[in-house]
N, C-alpha and C positions, 0 to 999 in steps of 0.2 A: 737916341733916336735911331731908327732904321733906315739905309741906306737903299734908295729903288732901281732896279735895275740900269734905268738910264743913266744915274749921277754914277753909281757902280762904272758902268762903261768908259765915259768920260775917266775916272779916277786913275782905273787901273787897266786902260787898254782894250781891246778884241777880246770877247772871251769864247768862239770858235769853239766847238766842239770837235774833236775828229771821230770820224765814224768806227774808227778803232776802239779809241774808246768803250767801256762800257755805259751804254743805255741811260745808268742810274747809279749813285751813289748810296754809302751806308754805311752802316758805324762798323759792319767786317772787313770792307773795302778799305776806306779811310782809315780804320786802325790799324790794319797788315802796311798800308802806305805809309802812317808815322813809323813803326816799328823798322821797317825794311823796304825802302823801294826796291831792290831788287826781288825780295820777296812777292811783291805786289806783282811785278814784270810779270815773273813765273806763273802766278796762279792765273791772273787776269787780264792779259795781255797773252803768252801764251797756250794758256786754258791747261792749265799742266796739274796734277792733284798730287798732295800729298800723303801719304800714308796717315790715316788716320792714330790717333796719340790714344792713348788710355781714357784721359782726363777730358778727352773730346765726347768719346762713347760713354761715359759715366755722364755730361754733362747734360748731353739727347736725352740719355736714358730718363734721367732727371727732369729734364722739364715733360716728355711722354706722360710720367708715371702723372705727375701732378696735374695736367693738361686733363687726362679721364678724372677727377675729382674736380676741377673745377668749372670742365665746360658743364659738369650735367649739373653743379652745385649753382649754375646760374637760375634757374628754374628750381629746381627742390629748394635750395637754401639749409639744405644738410650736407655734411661731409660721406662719402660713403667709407665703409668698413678700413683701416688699415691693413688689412689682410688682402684687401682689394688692389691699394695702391700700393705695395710693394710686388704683389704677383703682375700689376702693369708696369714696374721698372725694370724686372726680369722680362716680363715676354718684351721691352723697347729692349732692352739689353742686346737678350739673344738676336733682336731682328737686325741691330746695327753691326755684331760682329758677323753675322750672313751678308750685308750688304758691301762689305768690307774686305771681305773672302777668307774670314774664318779667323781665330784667334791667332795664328801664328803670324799675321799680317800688320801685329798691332803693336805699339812699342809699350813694355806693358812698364820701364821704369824699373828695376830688381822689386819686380810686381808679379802676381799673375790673372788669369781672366778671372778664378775663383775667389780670390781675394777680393779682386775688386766688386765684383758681384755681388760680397758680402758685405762688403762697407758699403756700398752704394744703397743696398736693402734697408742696411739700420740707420744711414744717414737719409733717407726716404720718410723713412717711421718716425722717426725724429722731427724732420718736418711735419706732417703731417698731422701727428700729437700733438706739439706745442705750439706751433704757428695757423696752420690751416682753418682750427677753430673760430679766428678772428678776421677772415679773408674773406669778405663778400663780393666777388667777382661779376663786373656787367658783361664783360667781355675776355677773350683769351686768345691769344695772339693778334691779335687787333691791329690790322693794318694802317700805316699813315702813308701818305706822298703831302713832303715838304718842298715847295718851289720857292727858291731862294735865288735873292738876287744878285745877278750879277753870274749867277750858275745855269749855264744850259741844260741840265738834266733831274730827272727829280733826287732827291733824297728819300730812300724807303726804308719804313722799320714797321716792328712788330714785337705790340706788347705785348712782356709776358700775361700780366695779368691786369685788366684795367674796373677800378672800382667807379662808385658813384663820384667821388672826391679826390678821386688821387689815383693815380698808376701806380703798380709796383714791377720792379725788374730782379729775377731771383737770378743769384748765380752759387755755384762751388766755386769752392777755392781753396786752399792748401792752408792760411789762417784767416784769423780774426781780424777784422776788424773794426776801429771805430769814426772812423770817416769813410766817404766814397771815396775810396782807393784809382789815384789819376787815369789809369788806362778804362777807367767807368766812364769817368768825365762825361765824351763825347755823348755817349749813349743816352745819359740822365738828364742832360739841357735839352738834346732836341726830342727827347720824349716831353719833357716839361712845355716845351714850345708846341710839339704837335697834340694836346689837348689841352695846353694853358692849366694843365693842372700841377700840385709837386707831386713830387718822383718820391718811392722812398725803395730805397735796396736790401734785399735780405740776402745773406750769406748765409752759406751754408757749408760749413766745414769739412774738410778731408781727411779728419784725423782720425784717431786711436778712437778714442769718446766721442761720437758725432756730436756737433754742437750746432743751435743757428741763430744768427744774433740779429735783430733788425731794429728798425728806428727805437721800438719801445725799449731795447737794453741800452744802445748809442744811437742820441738822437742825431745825430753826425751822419747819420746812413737817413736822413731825411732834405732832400733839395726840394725848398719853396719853389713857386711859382712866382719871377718879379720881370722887370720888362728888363734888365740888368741881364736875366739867365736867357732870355729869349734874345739879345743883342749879344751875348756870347755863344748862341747857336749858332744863328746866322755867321757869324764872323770866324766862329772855327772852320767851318763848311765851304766859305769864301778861301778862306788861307788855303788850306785844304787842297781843292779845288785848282787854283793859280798854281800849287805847288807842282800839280801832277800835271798840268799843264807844260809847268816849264820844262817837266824832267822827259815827258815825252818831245815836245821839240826839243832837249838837246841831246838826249839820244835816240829815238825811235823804239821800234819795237825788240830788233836785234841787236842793239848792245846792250851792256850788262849795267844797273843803275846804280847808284849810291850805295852802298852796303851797311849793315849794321855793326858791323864790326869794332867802328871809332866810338860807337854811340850806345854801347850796350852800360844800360844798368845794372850795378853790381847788385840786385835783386831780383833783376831778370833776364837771366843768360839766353838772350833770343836766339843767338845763333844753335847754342845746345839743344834748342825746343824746335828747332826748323827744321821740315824735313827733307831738304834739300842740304843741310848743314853739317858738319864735319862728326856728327856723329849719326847721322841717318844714311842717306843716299851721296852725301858728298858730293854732288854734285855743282854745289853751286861755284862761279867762277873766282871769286874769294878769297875761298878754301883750297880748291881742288889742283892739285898738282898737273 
């Protein structure tokens, strides 16, 4: 059962908003905040940016390219040309490393913009050949606000692609695989919750041989719809929430938060991928001598 704002209140105290705070909540927000609260401080607290990453601009570019195939495929119900949707992963491409201030601005990985340009093109085509055929889309990026209780603010997302029966949330990533890989988690219960439909995730690979695998190869990459995933929305959100709560009343906005330092997984070296982290800007307090 679900928990209502009042017995919420009662439970677990005040739940006060500060006007510091951001507005709204979301699974970029909330995941920067499990990953690294001081990370979170920096971006969102004091509105600081980071140098955009390779794997970021590939990621834009990616959803761009696919976005023109499937907003017009809502109405046609045909896929347009592949020749089409890789020349709009190039022109998203090129428009993100302009907005960024041009390719030497971008951590390209012992990478470069050509390179990835190139992967990015035939892991596009890829897509689009063997998945897109079977994608009938009602909507594309489809916005939600989830009001959860016990939470002052809303919760906002935005499907990648939503069908008659089911959402799907596409991502890259560096491999395979065959479950919702944990740092999805978040994203795929409260999409499940904000249309009560399931989720299913497609990946789309980074490699040498583009690859993209989705429920139909691992049905693991498919999350039903039960009242189980919608009481574990709610309650990661609530966690969540309280968490960031306390970490602003007990430091404020100008000290430095918890770090990720003690907590990094040996499969995802966050501090390496921060770019405020000991191998970007170094800047952060951590790190920085």
């Amino acid at each position: 059962m679900t928990i209502d704002a009042a017995d919420y209140a009662l439970v677990y105290g005040p739940t006060d908003w500060p006007d510091e705070l951001p507005d709204h909540l979301s699974q970029s927000s909330l995941g920067m905040l499990e990953r690294c609260p001081e990370m979170f401080r920096r971006r969102y607290l004091l509105d600081e940016k980071e140098a955009p990453s390779s794997s970021l601009i590939w990621g834009i570019a990616d959803g761009k390219a696919h976005g023109v195939n499937f907003t017009q495929k809502i109405e046609s119900h045909e896929d347009i040309p592949v020749a089409d949707v890789e020349q709009a992963f190039a022109a998203a491409f090129d428009e993100e490393l302009d907005m960024a201030g041009g390719a030497g601005e971008i951590d390209w990985r012992e990478s470069t913009a050509g390179t990835v340009l190139d992967q990015g093109v035939a892991l596009v085509s890829t897509y689009h050949r063997q998945v897109s055929p079977r994608v009938q889309p009602t909507a594309v990026e489809e916005r939600f606000d989830l009001e959860i209780p016990g939470v002052s603010v809303p919760y906002i997302g935005y499907i990648d692609v939503s069908e008659e029966g089911q959402s799907i949330e596409r991502k890259t990533a560096a491999q395979r695989a065959k479950t919702i890989p944990p740092h999805y988690r978040l994203q795929t219960v409260t999409y499940a919750l904000a249309r009560q439909l399931p989720v299913e995730v497609h990946i789309s690979t980074r490699t040498k041989q583009p690859a993209v695998v989705t429920a139909q190869e691992e049905p693991g990459l498919l999350l039903p719809f039960t009242s189980q995933v919608a009481q574990q929305a709610e309650r990661v959100i609530q966690n969540r929430a309280r968490h960031l709560l306390a970490l602003w009343h007990d430091f404020g906005p100008d000290q430095p938060w918890p770090d990720a330092i003690g907590t990094m997984a040996w499969h995802t070296p966050i501090c390496e991928l921060c770019g405020w982290g000991p191998t970007a800007a170094n800047t952060c307090p951590w790190w920085a001598s």
